[in-house]
Each structure stands twice: as C-alpha cells, then as structure tokens.
C-alpha positions in Angstrom: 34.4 -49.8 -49.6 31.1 -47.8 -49.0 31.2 -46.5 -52.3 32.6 -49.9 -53.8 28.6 -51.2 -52.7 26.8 -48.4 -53.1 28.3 -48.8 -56.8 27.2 -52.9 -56.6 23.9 -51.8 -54.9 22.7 -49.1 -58.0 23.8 -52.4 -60.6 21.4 -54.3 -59.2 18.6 -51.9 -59.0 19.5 -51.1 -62.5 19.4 -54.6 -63.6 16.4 -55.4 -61.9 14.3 -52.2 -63.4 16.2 -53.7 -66.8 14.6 -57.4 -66.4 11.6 -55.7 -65.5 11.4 -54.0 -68.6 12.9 -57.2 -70.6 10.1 -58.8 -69.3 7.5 -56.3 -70.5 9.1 -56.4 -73.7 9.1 -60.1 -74.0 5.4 -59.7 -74.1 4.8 -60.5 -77.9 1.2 -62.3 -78.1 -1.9 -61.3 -77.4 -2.0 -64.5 -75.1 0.6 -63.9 -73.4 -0.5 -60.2 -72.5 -3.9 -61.8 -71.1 -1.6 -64.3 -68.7 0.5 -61.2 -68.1 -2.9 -59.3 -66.9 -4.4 -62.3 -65.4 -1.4 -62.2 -62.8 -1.3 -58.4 -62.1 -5.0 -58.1 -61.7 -4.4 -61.6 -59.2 -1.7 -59.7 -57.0 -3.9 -56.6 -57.5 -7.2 -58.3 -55.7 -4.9 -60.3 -53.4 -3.5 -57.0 -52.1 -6.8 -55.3 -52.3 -8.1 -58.0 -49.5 -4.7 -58.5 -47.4 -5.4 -54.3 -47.5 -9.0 -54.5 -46.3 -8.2 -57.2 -43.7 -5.5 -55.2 -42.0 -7.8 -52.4 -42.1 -10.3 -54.1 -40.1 -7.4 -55.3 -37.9 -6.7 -51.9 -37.3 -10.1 -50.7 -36.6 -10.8 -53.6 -34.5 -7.7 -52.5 -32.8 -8.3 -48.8 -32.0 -11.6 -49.7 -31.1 -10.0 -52.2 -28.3 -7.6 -49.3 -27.4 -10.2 -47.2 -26.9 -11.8 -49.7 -24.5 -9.3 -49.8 -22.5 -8.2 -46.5 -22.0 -12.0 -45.9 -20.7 -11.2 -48.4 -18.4 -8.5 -46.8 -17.2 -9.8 -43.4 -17.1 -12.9 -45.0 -15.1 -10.5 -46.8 -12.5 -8.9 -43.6 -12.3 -11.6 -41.7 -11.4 -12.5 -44.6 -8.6 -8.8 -44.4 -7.0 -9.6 -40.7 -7.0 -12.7 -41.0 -5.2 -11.4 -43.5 -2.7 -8.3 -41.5 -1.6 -10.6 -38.8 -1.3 -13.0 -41.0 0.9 -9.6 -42.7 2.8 -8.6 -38.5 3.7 -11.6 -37.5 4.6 -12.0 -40.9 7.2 -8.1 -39.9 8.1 -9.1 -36.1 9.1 -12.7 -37.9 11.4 -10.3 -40.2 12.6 -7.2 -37.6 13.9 -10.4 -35.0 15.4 -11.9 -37.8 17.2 -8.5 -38.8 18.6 -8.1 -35.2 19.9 -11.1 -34.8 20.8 -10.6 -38.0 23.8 -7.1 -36.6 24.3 -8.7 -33.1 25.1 -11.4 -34.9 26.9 -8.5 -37.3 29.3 -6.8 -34.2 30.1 -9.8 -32.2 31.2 -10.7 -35.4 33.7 -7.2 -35.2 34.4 -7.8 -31.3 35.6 
C-alpha cells in the first residue's frame, strides 16, 4: 500500500515536471515568449515585495521582542531590588522585636 502511493505520488511529480516542460515547449512565437516573460517577471516582482514585506514584518517583530524582553529584564531587576528592600525591613523588624523582648524581660528582672 505505501509503496502502491509512493509509486502514484512519483507519477504525478513526473507528470507535473512533464507539463511543465510541455508547456515550455509549447512556446513557439516570439509573442507568446514575451506573455510567457511578462508572467514570470509578474510572479517574480510579486514575490520580490510579498518578500520585502515579511522582512519588515520580521524586523518590526524582533525589534518588538527586544522591547519587551528589556521590559522584563528591567521589572526583574525592580522585583530584585524590592525583595532585597522587603529582607532588609524583615531583619530591622525581627532586631527591633528582640530588642523590646530583651528590654520586658530586663524590667521583668
């Protein structure tokens, strides 16, 4: 079976570079060479600009990417420095608390 339509699929690639060629062939006026170019140089220039705007598409996007991945790196560095700032207000708090617990317990003496 796979080989049954791997058989069926090489056909039709062969067929199709056949009618390619056919067509190329067909080709027998110098008129009908020029409508021949006309088209290729059309899909040539159409994929030329479809090229160039997906190019810019891209740019655009890496250029947003790196945006926000600045972003991210600065609110990084922010959540770094507040947990940083939260410890160091954690460690003030916990001395000052022993520091009134020492404090009761020498009243209490």
């Amino acid at each position: 079976s796979a080989q049954i339509a791997d058989l069926q699929q090489k056909l039709l690639d062969a067929d199709n570079g056949d009618r390619a060629k056919q067509r190329w062939d067909s080709i027998a006026t110098i008129l009908e060479a020029k409508c021949a170019l006309k088209y290729l140089l059309a899909e040539l220039v159409s994929s030329k600009v479809q090229e160039s705007k997906l190019q810019s598409s891209l740019e655009q996007s890496k250029a947003s990417c790196s945006d926000v991945q600045k972003m991210l790196m600065e609110e990084r560095n922010h959540s770094t420095e507040l947990e940083a700032e939260f410890q160091n207000q954690l460690v003030v708090q916990e001395q000052q608390h022993q520091e009134k617990v020492k404090h009761k317990l020498w009243k209490c003496w």
